[in-house]
C-alpha positions as CSV (number, residue, x, y, z in Angstrom):
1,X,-9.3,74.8,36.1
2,X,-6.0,73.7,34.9
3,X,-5.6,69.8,34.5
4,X,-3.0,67.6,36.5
5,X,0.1,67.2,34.8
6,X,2.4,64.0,35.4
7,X,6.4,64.5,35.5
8,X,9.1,62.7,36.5
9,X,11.5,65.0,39.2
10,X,14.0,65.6,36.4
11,X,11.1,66.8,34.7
12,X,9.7,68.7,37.0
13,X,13.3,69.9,37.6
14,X,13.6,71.7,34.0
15,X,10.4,72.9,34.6
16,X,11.6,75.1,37.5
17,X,14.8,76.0,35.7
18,X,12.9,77.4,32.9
19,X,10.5,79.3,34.8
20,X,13.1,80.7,36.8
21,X,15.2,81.6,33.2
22,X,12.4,83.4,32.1
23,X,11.8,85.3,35.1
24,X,15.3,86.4,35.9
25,X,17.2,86.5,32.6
26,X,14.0,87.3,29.6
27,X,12.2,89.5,31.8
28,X,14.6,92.0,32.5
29,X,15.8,92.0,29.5
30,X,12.5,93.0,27.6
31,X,12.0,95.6,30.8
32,X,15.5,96.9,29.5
33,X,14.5,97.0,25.6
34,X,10.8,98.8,26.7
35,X,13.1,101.3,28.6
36,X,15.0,101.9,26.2
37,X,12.6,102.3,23.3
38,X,11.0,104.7,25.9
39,X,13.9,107.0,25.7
40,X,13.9,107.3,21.7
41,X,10.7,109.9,22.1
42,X,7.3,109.8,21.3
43,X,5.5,106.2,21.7
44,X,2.7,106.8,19.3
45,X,5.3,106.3,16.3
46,X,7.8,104.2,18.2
47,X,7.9,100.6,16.2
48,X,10.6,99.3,18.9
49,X,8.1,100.0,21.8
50,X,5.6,98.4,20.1
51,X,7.7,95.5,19.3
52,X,9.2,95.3,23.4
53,X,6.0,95.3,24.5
54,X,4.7,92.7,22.4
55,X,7.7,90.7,23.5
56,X,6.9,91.4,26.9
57,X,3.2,90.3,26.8
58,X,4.2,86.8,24.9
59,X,6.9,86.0,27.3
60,X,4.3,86.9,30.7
61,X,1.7,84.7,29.1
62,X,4.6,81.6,28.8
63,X,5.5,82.3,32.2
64,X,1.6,82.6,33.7
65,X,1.0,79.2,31.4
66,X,4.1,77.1,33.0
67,X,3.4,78.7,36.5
68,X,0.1,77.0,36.0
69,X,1.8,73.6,34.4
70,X,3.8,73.9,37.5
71,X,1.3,74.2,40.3
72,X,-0.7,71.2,39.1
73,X,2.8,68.9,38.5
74,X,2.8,66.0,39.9
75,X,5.7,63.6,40.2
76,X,5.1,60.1,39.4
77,X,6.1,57.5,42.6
78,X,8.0,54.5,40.5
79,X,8.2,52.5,43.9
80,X,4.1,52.4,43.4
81,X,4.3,50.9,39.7
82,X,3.7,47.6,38.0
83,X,6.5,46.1,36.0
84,X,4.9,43.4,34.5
85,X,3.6,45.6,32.3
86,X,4.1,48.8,30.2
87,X,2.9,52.1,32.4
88,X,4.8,55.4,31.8
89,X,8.3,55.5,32.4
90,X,8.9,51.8,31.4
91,X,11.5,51.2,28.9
92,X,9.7,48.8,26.3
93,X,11.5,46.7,24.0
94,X,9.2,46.0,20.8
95,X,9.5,44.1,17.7
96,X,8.1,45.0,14.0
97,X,6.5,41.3,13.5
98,X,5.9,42.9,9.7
99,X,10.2,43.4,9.1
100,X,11.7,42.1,12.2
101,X,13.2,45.3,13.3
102,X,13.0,46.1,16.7
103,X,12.9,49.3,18.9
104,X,13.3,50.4,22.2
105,X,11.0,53.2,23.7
106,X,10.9,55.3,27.1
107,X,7.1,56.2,27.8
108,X,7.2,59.5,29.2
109,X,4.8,62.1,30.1
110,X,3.7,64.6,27.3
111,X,6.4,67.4,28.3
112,X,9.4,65.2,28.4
113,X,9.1,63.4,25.4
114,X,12.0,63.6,22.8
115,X,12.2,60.8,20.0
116,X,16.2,61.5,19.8
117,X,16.7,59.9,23.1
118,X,14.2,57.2,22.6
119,X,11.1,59.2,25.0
120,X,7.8,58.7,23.3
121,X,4.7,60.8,24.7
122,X,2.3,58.7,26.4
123,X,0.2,60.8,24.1
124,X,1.9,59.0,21.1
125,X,-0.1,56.2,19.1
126,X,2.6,53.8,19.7
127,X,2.5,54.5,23.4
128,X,-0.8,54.2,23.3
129,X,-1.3,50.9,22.0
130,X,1.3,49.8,24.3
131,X,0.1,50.9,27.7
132,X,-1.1,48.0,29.9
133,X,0.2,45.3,28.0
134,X,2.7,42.5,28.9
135,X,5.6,40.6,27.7
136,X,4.7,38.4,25.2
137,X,1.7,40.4,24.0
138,X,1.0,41.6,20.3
139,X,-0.3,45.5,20.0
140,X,-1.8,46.2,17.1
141,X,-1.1,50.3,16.3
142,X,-1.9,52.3,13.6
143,X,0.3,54.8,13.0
144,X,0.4,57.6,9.7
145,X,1.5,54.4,7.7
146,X,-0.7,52.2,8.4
147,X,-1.7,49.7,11.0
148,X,1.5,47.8,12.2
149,X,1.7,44.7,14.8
150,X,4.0,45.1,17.4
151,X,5.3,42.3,19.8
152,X,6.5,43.6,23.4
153,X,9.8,42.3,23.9
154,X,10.7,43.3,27.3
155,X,9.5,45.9,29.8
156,X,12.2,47.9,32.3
157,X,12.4,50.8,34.3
């Protein structure tokens, strides 16, 4: 049994887009290369065939797993969230109390997460130590570095 997955619809969104790549533009093209490789003679000795239908069985196996990731997506209601504190998809505003510096994080769920754009896993030590509190409070987070204090700034959505 496959666990529940949390997305946001643009999430959820790419999922579908990337399921529906696969399906219609990869798999075709591997049926194409196995076809192909076909026609070249005896399969016994045939590296290409081999190879197409190795392809083939990775890329059926990453569709079967997103299929799955997709059937037990769930989109997160932001009308039903708290924003006096930090849940996923707040934007949270923290402060280094070590060096002053300060940062500005997205929590997203696991599958959206991309540190360029400033989405941090929920998964993530820093979101971790962040979930649940307010403005004002102090997380303490220990990260590959070390253990680092963190003041909350401000929480968005």
């Amino acid at each position: 049994m496959s666990e529940t997955k949390y997305f946001t619809e643009e999430g959820l969104k790419k999922l579908r887009e990337q399921i529906k790549y696969l399906t219609t533009i990869e798999r075709p093209k591997i049926s194409q290369q196995i076809s192909e490789a076909r026609d070249k003679g005896d399969l016994s000795e045939n590296a290409e065939y081999d190879a197409a239908k190795d392809a083939q069985g990775m890329l059926e196996l990453k569709i079967s797993k997103l299929q799955s990731i997709l059937q037990n997506g769930r989109i997160i209601d932001e009308s039903k969230m708290d924003d006096s504190k930090a849940y996923i998809l707040s934007t949270v505003t923290i402060k280094n109390t070590r060096n002053n510096s300060t940062m500005k994080y997205t929590l997203v769920p696991e599958e959206e997460a991309n540190l360029k754009e400033g989405r941090i896993s929920v998964e993530s030590p820093i979101a971790k130590g962040l979930l649940g509190k307010k403005i004002g409070d102090t997380a303490e987070i220990t990260v590959p570095a070390g253990t680092i204090t963190f003041e909350i700034i401000d929480i968005s959505r």
